[in-house]
Steps between C-alpha positions, in 0.01 A plus 500: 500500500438495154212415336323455118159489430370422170190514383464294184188344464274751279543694170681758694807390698671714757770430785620704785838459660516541905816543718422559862129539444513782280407452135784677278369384148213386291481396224173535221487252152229569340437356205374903312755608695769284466871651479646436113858562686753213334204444232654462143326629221552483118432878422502733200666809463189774479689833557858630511606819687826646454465715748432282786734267366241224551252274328133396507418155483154351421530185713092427486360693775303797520781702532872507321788448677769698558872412406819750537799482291735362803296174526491414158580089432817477400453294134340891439849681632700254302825633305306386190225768555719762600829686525574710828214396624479670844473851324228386295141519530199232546441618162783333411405173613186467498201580247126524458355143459800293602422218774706469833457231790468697793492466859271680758673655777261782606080497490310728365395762733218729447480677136891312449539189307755227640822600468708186328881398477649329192756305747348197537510301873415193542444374886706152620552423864816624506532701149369776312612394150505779277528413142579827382644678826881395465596613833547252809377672811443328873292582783579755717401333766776211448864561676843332468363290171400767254869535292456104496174524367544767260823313356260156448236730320709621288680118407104384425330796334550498093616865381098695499428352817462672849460276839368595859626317763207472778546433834388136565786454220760483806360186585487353160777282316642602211340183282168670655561813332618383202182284426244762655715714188415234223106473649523883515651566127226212356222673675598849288539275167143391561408865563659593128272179393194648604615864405532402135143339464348857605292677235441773743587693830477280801655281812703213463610467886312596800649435839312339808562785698297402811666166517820664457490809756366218766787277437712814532345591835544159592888494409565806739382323797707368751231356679144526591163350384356522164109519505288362135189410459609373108704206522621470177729775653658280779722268285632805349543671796705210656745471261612844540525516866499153715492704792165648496177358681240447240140560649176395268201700543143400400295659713181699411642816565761714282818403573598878532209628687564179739921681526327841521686584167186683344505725807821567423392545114214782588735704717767503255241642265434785749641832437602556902726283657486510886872439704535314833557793681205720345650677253338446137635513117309634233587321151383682184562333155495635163613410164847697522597435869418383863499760766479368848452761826594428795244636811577451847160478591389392824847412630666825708791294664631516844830682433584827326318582102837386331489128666162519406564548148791282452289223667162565292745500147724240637147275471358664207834425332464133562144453449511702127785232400222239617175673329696598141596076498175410619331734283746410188534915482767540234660847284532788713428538844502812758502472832413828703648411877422695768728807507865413620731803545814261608689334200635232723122436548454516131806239438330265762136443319659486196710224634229321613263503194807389308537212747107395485542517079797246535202252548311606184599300211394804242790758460479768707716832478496706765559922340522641848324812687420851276562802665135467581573184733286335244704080473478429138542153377421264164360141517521315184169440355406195274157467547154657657505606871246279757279851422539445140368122489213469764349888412396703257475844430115680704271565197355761694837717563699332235761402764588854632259442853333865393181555348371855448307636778131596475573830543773549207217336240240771688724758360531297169145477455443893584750594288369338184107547624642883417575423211151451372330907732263668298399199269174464370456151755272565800634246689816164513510174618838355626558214604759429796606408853340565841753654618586738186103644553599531828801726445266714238243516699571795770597718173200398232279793512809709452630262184102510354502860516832548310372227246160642492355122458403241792726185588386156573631209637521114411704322745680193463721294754881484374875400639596839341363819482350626147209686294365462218288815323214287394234742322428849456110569433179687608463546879145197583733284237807465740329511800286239395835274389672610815235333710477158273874463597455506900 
């Protein structure tokens, strides 16, 4: 049973998809955090680098984007601009100052600007006209029709322009896809329009990407019930997909907390993730990869260790394909399973997490094991993980879950109390932590004899633990400050 529920009707819109009462995506649109992916921009050359081969473009954000040689528009590869042109630089075709219309096909992830493609697409319901891509390409997921396809692309694109044949175009005549092709090409002309009134940086197309990844959801269903509680949505919704129940919600209560969806939300935020069978996974992400480990936790099986193992990974292996979708976990990603000394073992969890990433629309490539047993994998990233959007980095720890321990700023503050022995002061106030006094404490009338000066305390609550050397002075004048701060 498959099931959508979309939550619609306040500034930030979400929807989870369901099959068999277990929730395998959400989805976030915020409107800070909205994705710029298929976003087209009228940007301005602010930096070229030979040596990355690659361009960066000031499109109007806060950061530039970032272009690479290979995905250059074509008008800028043109014979006119250059002779052997594959051998050639971005210097070559591209200079400080010049404007481009771009395309957005990665976000900006921490310090990175979006990373931007000069090959225009434009999104029909059965195209992806490409004025500049000159290639005719079809779905993968289309059979017996794609030479037919490919041959009535190329018969309707002019020379510079590329095609994508989508799915739903299997089920489309061929005066549908010639006129969705005229609507398509006037729709870029516009874009030009609009391009050539700019005075400065700044976006000339943004997609309705919420509307569109429900509608895409919706398409992929064979069946099931569709759940709003916006219904603008259900006309739309309808004329993608006849077959789906439409349900209307107005109740009081959040449509997702009604579907237990934001249960769903707060454990996929969670760092442990608990199997069936007690086993747990441990999922730690950073800014240069994903590592995942794999515990068997409370589960011992019945059987002998190995069965144990395969059985514990076997779920892991399923349930990581689930969280990394769910969690919209994309780049690199480790997986530390539970040791298997069989490679026919080995061969069979890989299997399986290749099967469960057959239902993931992102690309997945599966590396294989390291001689460490360690499953590596990528998952094509093009915008923030479910991490990335609802959380932000601890000011306390700065994101790394560690603070330094009372004791290590004890030392600290020893260490540079020594620094002042044999001075002229009689006594210091410091300022700090309960629990730093506390570490001092047992060992103060051996640190006041090395110093030759007394020590006082003003103590302050804190998330962290600090001091602060406050005042050196005469013996009755610290004292007396010492007790004003209690």
């Amino acid at each position: 049973m498959e099931k959508l529920i979309v939550n619609a009707a306040s500034r930030e819109k979400r929807f989870a998809f369901v099959r068999n009462n277990t929730v395998e995506e959400i989805i976030f649109d915020r409107p800070e955090q909205r994705s710029l992916v298929g976003n087209i921009y009228y940007g301005t050359v602010t930096k070229v680098l030979p040596g990355m081969n690659a361009a960066f473009i000031d499109i109007g954000g806060e950061k530039n984007a970032y272009l690479h040689r290979d995905v250059l528009p074509s008008y800028v590869l043109s014979p006119e601009r250059s002779i052997d042109k594959e051998k050639k630089s971005v210097s070559s075709f591209v200079h400080q100052g010049e404007r481009l219309l771009v395309q957005v096909d990665k976000d900006a992830t921490g310090p990175k600007g979006a990373r931007v493609t000069g090959i225009i697409e434009i999104m029909g319901d059965n195209l992806v006209y490409m004025p500049q891509g000159r290639y005719v390409a079809v779905s993968k997921k289309i059979g017996d029709e794609k030479e037919q396809l490919r041959s009535l692309g190329s018969r309707l694109k002019k020379e510079d322009e590329g095609l994508i044949f989508r799915t739903s175009s299997t089920s489309a005549t061929q005066e549908e896809i010639e006129n969705e092709l005229s609507i398509l090409r006037n729709q870029y002309k516009e874009l030009q329009e609009n391009a050539a009134s700019f005075k400065k940086p700044g976006m000339i197309y943004q997609k309705d990407t919420f509307t569109e990844l429900v509608l895409e959801s919706v398409m992929k269903m064979s069946s099931g019930e569709v759940f709003i509680d916006d219904l603008s949505l259900k006309q739309h919704i309808q004329s993608k997909n006849a077959n789906l129940k439409i349900t209307y919600y107005n109740g009081n209560e959040n449509i997702f907390t009604l579907h237990r969806i934001e249960h769903e939300i707060d454990k996929a935020l969670k760092r442990i993730v608990w199997l069936d069978n007690g086993a747990y996974l441990i999922f730690d992400e950073t800014e240069a990869l994903t590592i995942i480990d794999v515990n068997t936790g409370k589960f011992s099986g019945k059987n002998d260790y190995q069965d144990t193992v395969v059985k514990t990974n076997t779920l892991a292996a399923i349930e990581v394909a689930r969280q990394l979708k769910l969690r919209d976990i994309g780049g690199i990603v480790l997986i530390d399973f539970i040791d298997m000394k069989n490679e026919k073992d080995k061969r069979y969890i890989q299997d399986t997490i290749e099967k469960e990433f057959k239902k993931d629309k992102t690309r997945t490539k599966i590396i294989g094991f390291t001689s460490l047993g360690i499953l590596q994998l990528t998952r094509k990233k093009t915008k923030v993980s479910l991490s990335e959007a609802l959380q932000e980095k601890c000011p306390v720890c700065d994101g790394t879950g560690r603070i330094l321990s009372a004791e290590t700023v004890a030392f600290r503050l020893e260490r540079e109390l020594l620094e002042h022995r044999n001075s002229e002061a009689e006594a210091v106030l410091v300022e700090t932590t309960q629990a730093v006094k506390d570490e001092l404490a047992p060992h103060l009338e051996v640190v006041e004899e090395w110093l030759q000066f007394k020590v006082y305390f003003s103590i302050q609550s804190s998330t962290t633990h600090y001091y602060v050397i406050k005042q050196f002075g005469n013996l009755d004048e610290i004292a007396q400050k010492a007790g004003e701060s209690y």
